[in-house]
KOLTOR-158772 format. One record per atom (N, C-alpha, C, CB): x, y, z. Coordinates in pm, whole numbers, plus 32768, in hexadecimal, padded with zeros to 4 digits. Each point is the difference from the previous one (the first is absolute). Glycine has a CB too. Layout:
REM residues N
XYZ
...
***
This chain:
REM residues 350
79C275F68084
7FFF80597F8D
808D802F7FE2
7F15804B8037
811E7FB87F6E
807A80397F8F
7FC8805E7FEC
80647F5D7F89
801681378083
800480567FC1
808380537FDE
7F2C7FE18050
80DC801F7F45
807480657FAC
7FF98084802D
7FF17F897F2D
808880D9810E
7FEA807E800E
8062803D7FBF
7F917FEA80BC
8071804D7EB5
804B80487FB2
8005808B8030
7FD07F6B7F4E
80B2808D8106
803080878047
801980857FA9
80727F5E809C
7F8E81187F6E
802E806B7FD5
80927FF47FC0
7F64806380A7
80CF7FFC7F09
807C7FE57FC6
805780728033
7FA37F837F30
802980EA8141
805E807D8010
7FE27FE08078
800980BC7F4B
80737F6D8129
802E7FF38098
7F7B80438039
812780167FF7
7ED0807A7FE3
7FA4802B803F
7F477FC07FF3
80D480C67FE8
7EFF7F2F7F9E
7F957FBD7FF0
80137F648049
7FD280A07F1E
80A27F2380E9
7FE77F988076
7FC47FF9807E
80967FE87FA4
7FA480B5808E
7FBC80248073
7F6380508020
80FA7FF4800E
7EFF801A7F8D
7F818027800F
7FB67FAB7FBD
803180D18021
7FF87EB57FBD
7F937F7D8001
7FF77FB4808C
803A7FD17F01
800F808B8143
7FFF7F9C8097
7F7D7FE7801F
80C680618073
7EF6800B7F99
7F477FD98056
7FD27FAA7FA4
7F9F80E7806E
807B7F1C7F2D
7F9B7F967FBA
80357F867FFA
7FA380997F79
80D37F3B80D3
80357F868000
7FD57FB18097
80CB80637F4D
7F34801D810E
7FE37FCC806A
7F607FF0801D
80E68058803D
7EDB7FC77F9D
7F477FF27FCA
80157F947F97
7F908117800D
80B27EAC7FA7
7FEA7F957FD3
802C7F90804D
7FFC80717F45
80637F948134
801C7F928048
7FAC7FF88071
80D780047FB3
7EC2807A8074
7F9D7FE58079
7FB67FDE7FA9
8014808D80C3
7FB07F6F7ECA
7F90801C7FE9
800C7F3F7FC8
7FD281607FCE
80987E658012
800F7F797FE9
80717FC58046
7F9A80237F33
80557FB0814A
806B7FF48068
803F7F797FBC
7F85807880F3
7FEC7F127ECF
80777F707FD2
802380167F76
7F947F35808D
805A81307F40
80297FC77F72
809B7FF77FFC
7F2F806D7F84
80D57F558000
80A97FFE7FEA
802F809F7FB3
80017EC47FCB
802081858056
803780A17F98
80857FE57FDC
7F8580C98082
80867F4C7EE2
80A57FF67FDC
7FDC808C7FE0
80757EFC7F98
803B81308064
802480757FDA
801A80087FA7
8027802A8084
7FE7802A7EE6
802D7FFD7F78
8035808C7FFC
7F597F4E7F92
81448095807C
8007809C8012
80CC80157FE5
7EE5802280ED
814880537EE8
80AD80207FF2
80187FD0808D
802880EB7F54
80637F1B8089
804F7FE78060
8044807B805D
80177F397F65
7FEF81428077
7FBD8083806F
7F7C7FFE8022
808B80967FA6
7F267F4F8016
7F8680058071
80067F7B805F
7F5680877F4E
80E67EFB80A7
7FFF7FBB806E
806B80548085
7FC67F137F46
806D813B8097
805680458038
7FAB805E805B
80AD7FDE7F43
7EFD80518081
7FB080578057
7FD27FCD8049
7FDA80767F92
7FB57F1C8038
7FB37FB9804C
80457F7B805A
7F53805C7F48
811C7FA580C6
803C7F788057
7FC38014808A
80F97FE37F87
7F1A7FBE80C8
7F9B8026808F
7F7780037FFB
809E8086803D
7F297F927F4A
7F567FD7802E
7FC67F77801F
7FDA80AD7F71
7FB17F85809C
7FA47F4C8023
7FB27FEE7F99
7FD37FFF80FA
8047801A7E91
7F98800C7F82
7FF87F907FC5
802880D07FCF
80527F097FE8
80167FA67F9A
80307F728061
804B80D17F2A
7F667EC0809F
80337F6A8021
80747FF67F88
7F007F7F806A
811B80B87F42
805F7FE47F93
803280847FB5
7F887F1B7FE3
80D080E97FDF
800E80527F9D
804F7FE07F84
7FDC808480AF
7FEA7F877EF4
806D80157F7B
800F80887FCE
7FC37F257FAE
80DE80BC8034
802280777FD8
8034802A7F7F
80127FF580CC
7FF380597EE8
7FF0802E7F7C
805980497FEE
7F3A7FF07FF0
81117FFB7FBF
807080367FE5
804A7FD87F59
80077FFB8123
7FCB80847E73
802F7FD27F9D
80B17FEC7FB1
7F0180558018
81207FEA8069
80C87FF07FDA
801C7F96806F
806981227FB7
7F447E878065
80017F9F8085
801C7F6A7FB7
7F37809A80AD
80E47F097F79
7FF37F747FF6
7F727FC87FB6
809B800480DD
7F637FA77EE0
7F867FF07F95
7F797FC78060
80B77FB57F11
7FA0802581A1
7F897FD18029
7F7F8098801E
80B07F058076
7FBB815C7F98
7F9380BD8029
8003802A7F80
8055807B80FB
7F957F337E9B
7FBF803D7F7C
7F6E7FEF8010
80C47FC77F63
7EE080938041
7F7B80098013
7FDD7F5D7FD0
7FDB812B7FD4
803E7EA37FE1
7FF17F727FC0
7FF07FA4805D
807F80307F52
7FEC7FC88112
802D7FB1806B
7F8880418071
812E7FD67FB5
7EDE8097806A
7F7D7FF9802A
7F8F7FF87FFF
806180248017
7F367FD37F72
7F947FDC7FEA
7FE47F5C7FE6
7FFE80F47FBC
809F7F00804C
7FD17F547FDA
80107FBD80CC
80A87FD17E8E
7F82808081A1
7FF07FDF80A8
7F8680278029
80E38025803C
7ECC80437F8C
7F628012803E
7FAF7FA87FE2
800780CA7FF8
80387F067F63
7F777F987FF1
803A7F718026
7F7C80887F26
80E37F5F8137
80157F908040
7FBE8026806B
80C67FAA7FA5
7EFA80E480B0
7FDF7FFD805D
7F72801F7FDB
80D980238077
7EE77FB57F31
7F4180197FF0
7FD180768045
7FC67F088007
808B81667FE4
7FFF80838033
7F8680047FDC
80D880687FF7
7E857FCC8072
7FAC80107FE8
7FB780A58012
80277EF78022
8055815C7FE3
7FC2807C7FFF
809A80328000
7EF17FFB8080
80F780847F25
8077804F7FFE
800A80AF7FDE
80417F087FBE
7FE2812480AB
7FDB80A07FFA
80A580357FD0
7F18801880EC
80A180497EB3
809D80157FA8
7FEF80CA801E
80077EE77EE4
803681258161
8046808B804C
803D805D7FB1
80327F8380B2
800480407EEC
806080367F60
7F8F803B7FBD
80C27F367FC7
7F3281017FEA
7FC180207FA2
80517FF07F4B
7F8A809A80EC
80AB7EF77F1E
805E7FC17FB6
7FBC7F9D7F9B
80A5802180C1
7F607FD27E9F
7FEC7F997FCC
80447F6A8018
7FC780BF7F84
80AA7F4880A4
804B7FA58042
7FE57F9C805E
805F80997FCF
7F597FDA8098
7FC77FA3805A
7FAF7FB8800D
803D80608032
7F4B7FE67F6A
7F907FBA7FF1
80177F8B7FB4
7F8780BF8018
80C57F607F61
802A7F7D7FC0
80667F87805A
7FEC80AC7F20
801F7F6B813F
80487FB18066
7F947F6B805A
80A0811D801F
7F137F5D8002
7F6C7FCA804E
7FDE7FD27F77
7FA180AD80E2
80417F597EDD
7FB67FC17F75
801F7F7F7FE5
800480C87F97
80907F488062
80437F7E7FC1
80377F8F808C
806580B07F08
7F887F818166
80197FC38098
7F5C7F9C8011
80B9810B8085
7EE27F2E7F23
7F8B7FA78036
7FD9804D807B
80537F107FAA
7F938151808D
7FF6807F8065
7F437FDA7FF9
810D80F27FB5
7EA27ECB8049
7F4B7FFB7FDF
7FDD80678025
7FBD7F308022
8054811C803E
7FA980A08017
80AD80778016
7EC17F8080CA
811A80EB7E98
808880568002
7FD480977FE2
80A17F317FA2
7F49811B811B
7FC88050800C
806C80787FE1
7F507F788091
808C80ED7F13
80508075800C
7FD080657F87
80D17F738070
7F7081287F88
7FE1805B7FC1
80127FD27F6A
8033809E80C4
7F777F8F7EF2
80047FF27F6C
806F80AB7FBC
7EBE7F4E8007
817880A17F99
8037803A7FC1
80A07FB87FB7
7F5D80B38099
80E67F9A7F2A
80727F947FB5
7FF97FB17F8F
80287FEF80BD
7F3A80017F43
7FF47FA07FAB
7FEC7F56803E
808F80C27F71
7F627F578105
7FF97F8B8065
7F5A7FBF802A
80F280838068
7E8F7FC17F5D
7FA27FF0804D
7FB37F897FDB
800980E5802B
80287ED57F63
7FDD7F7F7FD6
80147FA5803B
800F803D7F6D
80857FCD80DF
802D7F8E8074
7FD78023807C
80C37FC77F95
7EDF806C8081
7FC3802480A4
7F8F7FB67FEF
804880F88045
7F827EC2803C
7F6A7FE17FFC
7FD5804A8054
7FFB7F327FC5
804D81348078
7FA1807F803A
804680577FE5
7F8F7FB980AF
806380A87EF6
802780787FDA
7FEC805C8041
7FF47FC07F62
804A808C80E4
7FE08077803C
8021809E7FC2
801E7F5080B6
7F93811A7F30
7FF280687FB7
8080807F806A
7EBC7FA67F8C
81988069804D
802D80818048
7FD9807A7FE6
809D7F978014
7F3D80AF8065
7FD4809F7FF7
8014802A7F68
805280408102
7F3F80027EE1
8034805F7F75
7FB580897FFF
80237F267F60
801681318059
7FC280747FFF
7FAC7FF77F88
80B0807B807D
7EFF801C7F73
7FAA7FD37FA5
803080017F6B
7F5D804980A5
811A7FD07F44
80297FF47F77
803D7F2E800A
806381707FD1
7F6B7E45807A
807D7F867FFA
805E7FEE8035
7FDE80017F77
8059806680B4
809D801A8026
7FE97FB88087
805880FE7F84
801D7E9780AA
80337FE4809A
801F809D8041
80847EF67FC1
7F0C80F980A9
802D807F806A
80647FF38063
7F2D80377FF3
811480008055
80587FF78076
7FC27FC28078
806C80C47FAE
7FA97EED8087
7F987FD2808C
806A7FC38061
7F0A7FB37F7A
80C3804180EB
80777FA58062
800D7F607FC9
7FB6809580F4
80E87F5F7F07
80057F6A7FDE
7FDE7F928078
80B680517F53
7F337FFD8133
80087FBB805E
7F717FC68002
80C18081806E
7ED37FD97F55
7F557FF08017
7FEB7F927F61
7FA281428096
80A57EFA7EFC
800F7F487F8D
802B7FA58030
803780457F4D
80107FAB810A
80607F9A8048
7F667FA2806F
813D80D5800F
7E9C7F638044
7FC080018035
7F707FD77FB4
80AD80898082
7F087FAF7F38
7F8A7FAC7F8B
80197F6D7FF1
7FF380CE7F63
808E7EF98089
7FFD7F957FD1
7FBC7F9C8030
80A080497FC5
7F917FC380F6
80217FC3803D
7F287FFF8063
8182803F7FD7
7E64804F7FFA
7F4C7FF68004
7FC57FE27FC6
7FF080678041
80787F637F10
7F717FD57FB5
80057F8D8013
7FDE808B7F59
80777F0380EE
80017F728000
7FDF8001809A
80B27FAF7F2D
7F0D809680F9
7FC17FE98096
803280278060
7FBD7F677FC8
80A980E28047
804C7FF08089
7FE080BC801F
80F57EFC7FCD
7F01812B80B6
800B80758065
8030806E7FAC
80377F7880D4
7FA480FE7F53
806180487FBF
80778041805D
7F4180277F5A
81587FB88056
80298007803E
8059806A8041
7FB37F517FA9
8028812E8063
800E805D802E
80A5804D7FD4
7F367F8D80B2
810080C27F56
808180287FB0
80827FF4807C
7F6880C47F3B
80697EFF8125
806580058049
807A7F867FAB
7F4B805880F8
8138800C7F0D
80577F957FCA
80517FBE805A
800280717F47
80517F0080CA
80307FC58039
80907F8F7FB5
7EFE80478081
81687FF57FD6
80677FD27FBD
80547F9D80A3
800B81007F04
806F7EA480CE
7FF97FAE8077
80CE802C7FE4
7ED07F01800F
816E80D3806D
80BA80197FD9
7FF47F738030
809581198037
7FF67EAC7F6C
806A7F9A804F
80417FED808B
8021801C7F3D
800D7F9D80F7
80697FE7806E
807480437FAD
7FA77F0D8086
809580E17F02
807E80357FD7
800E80837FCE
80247F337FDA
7F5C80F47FDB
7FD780667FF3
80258081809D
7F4A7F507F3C
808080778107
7FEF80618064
80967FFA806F
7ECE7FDE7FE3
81607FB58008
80A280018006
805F80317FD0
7FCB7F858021
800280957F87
8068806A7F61
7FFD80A6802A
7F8D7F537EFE
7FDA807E811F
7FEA80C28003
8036800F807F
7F1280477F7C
80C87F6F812B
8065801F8076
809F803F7FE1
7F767F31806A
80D980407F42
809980517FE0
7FF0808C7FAB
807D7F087FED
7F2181147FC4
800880877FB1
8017806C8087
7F447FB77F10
804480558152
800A80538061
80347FF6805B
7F8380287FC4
80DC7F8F802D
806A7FCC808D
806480367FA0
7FB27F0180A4
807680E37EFB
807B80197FA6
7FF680A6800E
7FFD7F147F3F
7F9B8137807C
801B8080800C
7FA680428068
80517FF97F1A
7FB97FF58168
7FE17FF58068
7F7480777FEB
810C7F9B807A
7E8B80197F59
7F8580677FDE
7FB67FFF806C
7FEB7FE07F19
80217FB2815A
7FB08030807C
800680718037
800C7F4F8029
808E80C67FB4
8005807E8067
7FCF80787FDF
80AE7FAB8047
7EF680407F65
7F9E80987FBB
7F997FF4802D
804380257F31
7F638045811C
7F677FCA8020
7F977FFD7F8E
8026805F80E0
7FDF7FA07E83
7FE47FCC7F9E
804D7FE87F64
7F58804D809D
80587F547F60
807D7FD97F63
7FB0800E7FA4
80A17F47803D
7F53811A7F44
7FCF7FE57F82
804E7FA87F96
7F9B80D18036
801E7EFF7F81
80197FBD7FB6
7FD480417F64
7FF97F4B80CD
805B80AA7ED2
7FD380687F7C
80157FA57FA8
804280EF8032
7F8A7F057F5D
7FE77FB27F98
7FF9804E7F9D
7FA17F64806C
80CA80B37F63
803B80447F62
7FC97FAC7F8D
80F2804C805E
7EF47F437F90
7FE77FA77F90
7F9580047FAB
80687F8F807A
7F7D80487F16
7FB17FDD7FB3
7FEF7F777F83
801080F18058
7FD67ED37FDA
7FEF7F937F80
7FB380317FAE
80157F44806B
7F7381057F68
7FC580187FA3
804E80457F95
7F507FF28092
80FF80667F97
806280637F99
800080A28053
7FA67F6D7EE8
80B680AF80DD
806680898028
7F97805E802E
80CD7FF17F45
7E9980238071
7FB5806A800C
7FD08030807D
7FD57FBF7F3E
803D7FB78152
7FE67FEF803B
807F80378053
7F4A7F697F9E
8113807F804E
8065800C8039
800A80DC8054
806D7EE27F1F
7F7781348162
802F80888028
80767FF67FFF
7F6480418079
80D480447F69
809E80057FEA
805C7FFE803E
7FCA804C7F99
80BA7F63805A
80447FEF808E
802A8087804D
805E7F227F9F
7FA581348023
805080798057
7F907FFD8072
808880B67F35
7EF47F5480AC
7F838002807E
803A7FA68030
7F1C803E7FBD
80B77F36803F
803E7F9A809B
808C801F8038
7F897F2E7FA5
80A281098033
80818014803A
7FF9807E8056
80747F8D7F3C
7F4080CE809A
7FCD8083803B
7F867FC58090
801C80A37ED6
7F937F2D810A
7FA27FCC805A
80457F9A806E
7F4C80207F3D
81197FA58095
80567F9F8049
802F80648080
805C7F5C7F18
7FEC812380A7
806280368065
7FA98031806D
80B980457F5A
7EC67FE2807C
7FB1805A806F
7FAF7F9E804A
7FEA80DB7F75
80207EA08046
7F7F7F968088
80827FFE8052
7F217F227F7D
816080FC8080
807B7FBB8045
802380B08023
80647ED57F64
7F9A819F8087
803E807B805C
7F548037806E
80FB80767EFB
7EC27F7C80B3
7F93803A8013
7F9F7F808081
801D80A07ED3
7FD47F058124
7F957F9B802B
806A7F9A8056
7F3B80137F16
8144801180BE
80597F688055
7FF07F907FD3
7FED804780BE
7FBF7F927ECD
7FFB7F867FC2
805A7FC08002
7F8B803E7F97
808C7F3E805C
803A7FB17FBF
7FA57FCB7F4D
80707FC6812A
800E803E7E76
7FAB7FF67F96
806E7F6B7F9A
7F7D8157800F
80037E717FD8
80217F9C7FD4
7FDD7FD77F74
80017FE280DB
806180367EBC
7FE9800D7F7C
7FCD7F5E7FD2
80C180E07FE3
7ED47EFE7FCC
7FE67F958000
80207FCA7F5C
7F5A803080E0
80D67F447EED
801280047F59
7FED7F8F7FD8
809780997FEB
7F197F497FAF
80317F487FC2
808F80157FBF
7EF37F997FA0
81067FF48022
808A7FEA7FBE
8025808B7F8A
7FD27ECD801D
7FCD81437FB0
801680867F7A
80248086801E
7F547F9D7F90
8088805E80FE
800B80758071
805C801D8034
7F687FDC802D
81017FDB7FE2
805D7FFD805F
804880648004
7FFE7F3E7FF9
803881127F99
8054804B7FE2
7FD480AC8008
80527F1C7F7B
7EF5810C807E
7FD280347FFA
8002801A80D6
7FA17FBB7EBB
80297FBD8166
8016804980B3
807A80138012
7F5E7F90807A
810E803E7F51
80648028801E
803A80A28009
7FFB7F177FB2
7FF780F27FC9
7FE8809C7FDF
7FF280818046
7FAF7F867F86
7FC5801C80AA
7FBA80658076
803280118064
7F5C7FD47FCE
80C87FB08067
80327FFB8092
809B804E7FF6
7F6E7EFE8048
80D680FB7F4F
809E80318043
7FC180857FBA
81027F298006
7EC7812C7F98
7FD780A88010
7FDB7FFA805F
7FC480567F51
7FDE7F5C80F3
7FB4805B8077
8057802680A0
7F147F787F8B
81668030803F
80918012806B
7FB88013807D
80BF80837F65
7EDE7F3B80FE
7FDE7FFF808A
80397F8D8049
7F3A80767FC6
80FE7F6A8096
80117F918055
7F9B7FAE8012
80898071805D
7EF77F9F7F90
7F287FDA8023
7FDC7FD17F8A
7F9A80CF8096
80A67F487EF4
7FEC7FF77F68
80367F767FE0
801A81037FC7
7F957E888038
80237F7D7FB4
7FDE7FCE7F95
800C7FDE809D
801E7FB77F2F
7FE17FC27F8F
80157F537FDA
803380FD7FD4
7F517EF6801E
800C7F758010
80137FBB7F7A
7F77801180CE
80F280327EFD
80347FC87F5E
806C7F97802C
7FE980F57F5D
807A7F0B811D
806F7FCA8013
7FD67F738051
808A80F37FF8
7F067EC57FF7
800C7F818005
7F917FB77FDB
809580288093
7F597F3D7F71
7FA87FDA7FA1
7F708037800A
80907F407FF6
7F1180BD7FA9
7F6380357FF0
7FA77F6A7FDC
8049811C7F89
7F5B7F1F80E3
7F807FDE7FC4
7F9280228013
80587F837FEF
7F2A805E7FC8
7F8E80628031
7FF77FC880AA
7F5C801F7EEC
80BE7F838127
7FD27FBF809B
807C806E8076
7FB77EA37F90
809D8171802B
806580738062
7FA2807E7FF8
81177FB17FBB
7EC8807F7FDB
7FB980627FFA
7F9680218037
805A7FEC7F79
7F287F9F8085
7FBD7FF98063
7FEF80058095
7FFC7FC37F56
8092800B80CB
803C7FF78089
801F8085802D
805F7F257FD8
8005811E7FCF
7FFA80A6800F
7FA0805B8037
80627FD77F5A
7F5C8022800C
7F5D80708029
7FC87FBD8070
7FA0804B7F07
802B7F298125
7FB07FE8806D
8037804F8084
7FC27F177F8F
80A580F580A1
805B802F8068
801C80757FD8
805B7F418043
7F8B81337F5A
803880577FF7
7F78809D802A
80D47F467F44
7F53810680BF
7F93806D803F
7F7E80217F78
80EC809080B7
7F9E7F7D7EE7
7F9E804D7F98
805F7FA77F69
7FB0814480A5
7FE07ED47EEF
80437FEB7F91
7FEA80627F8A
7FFA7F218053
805281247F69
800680807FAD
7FFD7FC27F73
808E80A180A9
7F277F4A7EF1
80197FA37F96
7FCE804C7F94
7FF27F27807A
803E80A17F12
7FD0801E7F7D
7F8C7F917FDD
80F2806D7FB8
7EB77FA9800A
7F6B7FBE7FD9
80457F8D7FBE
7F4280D67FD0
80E67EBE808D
80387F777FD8
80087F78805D
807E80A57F80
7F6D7F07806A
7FF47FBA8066
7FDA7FCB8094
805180377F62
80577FDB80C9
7FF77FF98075
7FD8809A8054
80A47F267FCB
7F1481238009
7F8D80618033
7F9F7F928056
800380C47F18
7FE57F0480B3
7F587F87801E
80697FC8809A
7F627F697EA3
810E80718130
80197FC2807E
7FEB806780AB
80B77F677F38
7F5A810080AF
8001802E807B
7F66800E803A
80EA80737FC4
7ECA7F927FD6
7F5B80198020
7FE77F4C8054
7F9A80D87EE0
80B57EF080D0
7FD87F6D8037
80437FBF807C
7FD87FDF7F18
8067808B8135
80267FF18064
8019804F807A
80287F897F69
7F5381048068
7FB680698056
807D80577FEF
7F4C7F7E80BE
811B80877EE0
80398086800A
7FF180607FB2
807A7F9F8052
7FC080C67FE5
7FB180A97FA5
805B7FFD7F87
7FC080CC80E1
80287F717EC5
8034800E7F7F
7FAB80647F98
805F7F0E8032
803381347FAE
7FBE806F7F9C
80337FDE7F80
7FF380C3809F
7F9C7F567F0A
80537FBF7F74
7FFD806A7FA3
7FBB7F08800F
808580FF7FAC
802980707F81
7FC87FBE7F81
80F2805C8067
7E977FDD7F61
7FE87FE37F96
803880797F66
7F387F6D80B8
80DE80447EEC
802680517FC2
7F837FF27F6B
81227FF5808A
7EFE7FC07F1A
7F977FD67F95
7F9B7FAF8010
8097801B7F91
7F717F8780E3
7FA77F9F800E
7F64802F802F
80DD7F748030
7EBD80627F9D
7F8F80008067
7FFC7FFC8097
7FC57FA47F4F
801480A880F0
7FE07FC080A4
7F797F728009
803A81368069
7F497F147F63
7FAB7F967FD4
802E7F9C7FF7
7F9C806F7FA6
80B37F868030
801E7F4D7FA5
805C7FCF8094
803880327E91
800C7FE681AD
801E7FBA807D
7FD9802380AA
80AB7FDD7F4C
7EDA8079806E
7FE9803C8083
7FC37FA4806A
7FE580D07F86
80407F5780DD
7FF47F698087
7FAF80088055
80C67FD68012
7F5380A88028
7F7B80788067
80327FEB80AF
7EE17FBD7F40
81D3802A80A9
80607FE4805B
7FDC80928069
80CC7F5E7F47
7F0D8087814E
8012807D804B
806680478012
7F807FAD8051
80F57FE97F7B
8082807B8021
806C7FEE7F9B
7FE87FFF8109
7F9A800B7EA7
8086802A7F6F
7FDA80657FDE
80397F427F8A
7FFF812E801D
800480B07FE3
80367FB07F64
805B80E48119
7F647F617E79
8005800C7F99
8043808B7FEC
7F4B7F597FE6
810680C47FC2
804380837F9E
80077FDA7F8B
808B805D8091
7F3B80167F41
80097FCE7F35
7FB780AD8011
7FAF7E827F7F
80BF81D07FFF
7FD480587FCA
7FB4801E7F9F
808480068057
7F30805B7F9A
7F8C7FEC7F76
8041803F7F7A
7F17802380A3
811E7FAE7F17
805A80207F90
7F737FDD7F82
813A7FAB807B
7EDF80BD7F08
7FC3800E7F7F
80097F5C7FAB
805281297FFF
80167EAA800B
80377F797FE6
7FCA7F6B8022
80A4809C8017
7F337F9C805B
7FFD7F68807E
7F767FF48021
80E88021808F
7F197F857FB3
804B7F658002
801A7FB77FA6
7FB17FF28095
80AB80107F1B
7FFF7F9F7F55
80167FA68011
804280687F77
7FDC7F5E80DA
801A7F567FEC
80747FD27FD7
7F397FEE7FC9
811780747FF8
80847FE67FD5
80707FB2803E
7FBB80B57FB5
80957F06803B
80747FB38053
807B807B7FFF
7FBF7EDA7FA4
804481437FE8
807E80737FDF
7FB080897FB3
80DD7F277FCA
7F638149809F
7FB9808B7FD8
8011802D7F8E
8010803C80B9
7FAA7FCF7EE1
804F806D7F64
7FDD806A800B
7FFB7F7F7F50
802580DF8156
802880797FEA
804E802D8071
7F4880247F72
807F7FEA80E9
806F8037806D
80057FE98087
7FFD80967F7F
7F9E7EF780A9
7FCF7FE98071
7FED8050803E
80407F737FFB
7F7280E38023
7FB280637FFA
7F967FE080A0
801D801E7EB9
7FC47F528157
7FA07FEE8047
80497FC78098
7F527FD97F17
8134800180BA
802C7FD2806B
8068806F8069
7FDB7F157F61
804B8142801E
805D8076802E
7FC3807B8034
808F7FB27F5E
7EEB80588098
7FAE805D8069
800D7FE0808F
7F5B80187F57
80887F5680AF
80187FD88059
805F7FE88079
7F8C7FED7F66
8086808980D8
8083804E804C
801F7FB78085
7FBE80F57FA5
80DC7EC0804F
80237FEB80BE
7FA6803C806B
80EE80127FC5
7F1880A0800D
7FB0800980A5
7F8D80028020
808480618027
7F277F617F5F
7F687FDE7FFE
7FF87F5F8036
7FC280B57F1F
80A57EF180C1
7FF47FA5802D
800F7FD6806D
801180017F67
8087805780E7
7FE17FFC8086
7FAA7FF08053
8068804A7FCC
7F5C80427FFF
7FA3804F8067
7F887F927FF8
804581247FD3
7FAA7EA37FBC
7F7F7FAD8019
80157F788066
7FB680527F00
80CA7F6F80D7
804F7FBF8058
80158015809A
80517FF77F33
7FAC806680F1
801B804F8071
7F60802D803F
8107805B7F90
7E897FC58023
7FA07FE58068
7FA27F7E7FF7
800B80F8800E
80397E987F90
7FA87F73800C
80607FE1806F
7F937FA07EFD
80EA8050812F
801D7FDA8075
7FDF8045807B
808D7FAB7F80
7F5980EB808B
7FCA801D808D
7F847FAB7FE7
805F81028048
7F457F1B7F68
7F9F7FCB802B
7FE27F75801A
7FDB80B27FAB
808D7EF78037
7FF97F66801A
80A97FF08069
7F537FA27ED5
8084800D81AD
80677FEF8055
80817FCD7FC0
7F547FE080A6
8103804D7F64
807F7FCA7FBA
801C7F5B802E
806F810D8004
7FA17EDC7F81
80257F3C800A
80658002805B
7FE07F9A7F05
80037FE98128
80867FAD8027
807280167F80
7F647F318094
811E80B97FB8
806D80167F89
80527F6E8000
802481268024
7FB57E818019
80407F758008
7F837F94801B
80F680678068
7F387F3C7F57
7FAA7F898031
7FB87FD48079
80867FD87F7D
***
């Protein structure tokens, strides 16, 4: 059996398609599974046992990772089932025009003509899409074509180089010698709204490092760089790093959080990674839903204030961020500070 698996298009929803990737490979140990998916999410997902193949998609890419080029490679492969994870007209018209014979996924977009199994998402009683975990849609797919359900545990895998990269990080700024290292994640790809304000990480920086003895390890993609930087020389500690000063990738990053005690993040991404590799993490929500990525992680701590405004959904605030600036350094600590008593402090090295 052939099957197409049209991956998620955001880092974090990669990872919380993990259970349902790994319930589709028990649940069909011979089939052939290609991957259909960016080239950051192969990034996330490098190291699994999922995919016998992958194509990758990429529209500022080479004409062979154009969508064109790929649907004309599925229907060289008589792809006979294809679960589309996107909720994208794109995708479906992908599977459509690939010859995909069974193309299971959510209707909306304007897409439900090209499904031969349409699936209805939650609605309230006016119509409206409700908030729900993406991890439990993620998961449906993979029960309505027969397979287990596959429970929300997430699972992410590191490199050999990966985990060589991150050794010199904590050899370079000698982070063993702290009996824990946080790791903080200032970033946001969605937009600014998300973004807590740097004076906090820089404030929260100094006290995991006067207060706790941390070692703290500013984490950034490429758009970031300048932003941990920031942080790290205000927060003027000797314990205070930043991993802007040499190359990135999500697979370093991964390497990081797996080895690191705790991860302090803004509602983005690589949040998912630390759940997917049993570490604690508190995340700062600001506009976003919790619902909509909620995981039901034992040792993650949610913060999000209840503002007149919020949760809007917004990328960029049109008023004063309001939801993120309630949200005070020494609330985050402190929450920080009793998810680690109560969970044994990580290892701080490989």
């Amino acid at each position: 059996m052939r099957i197409a698996v049209f991956l998620p298009n955001w880092v974090g929803d990669a990872v919380m398609a993990t259970p349902a990737l790994r319930a589709l490979r028990e649940h069909l140990p011979g089939a052939r599974i290609i991957g259909v998916l960016k080239p950051y999410v192969a990034g996330v997902l490098e190291g699994s046992p999922w995919f016998d193949e992958q194509i990758i998609l990429d529209k500022r890419g080479p004409w062979r990772q154009r969508w064109p080029a790929a649907a004309w490679r599925l229907r060289r492969e008589s792809v006979e089932l294809a679960l589309l994870f996107p909720n994208t007209l794109r995708t479906a018209l992908a599977a459509w025009l690939g010859g995909c014979r069974r193309r299971v996924g959510y209707v909306g977009h304007g897409r439900g003509w090209l499904l031969t199994d349409p699936l209805d998402p939650v609605r309230d009683a006016h119509g409206r899409s409700t908030p729900r975990p993406i991890i439990d849609a993620y998961n449906l797919l993979v029960e309505h074509v027969g397979g287990p359900a596959p429970g929300r545990r997430m699972e992410l895998f590191t490199m050999p180089r990966d985990e060589a990269a991150a050794d010199e990080v904590w050899e370079t700024h000698g982070l063993g010698r702290h009996s824990e290292v946080v790791c903080l994640n200032p970033g946001a790809a969605f937009g600014s709204a998300k973004h807590w304000p740097t004076d906090y990480f820089v404030e929260l920086a100094r006290d995991l490092h006067d207060r706790r003895g941390s070692g703290v390890l500013v984490l950034c993609g490429p758009a970031e760089r300048a932003l941990a930087e920031e942080i790290t020389v205000r927060a003027a500690r000797p314990g205070v790093h930043a991993l802007a000063g040499r190359p990135l990738s999500l697979g370093l990053t991964k390497a990081c959080i797996r080895r690191a005690g705790m991860l302090i993040t803004t509602d983005s991404g690589p949040r998912h990674f630390a759940a997917a590799f049993g570490r604690p993490v508190v995340t700062l929500f600001g506009p976003t839903h919790i619902a909509w990525t909620e995981t039901y992680y034992p040792l993650g701590v949610h913060l999000q204030k209840e503002v007149e405004c919020g949760p809007c959904q917004r990328r960029v605030c049109p008023l004063d961020h309001r939801c993120m600036k309630l949200l005070g350094p020494a609330e985050v600590f402190a929450s920080a500070a009793d998810l680690l008593q109560r969970f044994s402090p990580a290892r701080t090295s490989a």
